[in-house]
N, C-alpha and C positions, 0 to 999 in steps of 0.2 A: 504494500500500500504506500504512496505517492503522500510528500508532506503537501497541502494545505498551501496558494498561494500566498496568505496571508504568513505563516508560519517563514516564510523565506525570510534570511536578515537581509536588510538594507543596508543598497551598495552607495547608496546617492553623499553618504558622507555627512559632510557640508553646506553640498550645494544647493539644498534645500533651504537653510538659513541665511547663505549668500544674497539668494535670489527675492527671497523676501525681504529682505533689508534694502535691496537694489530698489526694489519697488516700493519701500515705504519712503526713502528718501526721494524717490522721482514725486511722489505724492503732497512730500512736504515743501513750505518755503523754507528758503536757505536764509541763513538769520541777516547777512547782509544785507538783502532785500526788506526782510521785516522792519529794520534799520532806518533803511531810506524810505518806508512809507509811513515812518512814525516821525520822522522831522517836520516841520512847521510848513506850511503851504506858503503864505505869505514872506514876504521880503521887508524889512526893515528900510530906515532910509541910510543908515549907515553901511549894510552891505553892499547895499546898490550903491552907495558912492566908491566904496572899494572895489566893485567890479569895474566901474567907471573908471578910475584910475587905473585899472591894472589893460583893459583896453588900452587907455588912451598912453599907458607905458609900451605895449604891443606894436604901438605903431599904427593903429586902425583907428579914423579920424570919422568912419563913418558907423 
């Protein structure tokens, strides 16, 4: 009598937990992103003068 396919050990290892991990990270955001959508929407007037400046340091008059 023939064991039971059930009864066979598993050859897969690892790769079982690889692969679900692969896929739980493709599922999540990546905290860099969380990051950048938790900063402020709006602009100050003080940054925008710094941007201004670092422009108009660039050489870009327009």
């Amino acid at each position: 009598m023939t064991k039971h396919l059930a009864d066979q050990p598993r050859t897969q290892g690892t790769a079982r937990l690889r692969e679900f991990l692969k896929q739980e990270r493709a599922a999540s955001v990546h905290p860099a992103i969380r990051s950048l959508h938790s900063q402020p929407k709006t602009r100050d007037d003080a940054s925008r003068k710094t941007s201004e400046y670092a422009r108009i340091a660039r050489g870009q008059t327009t």
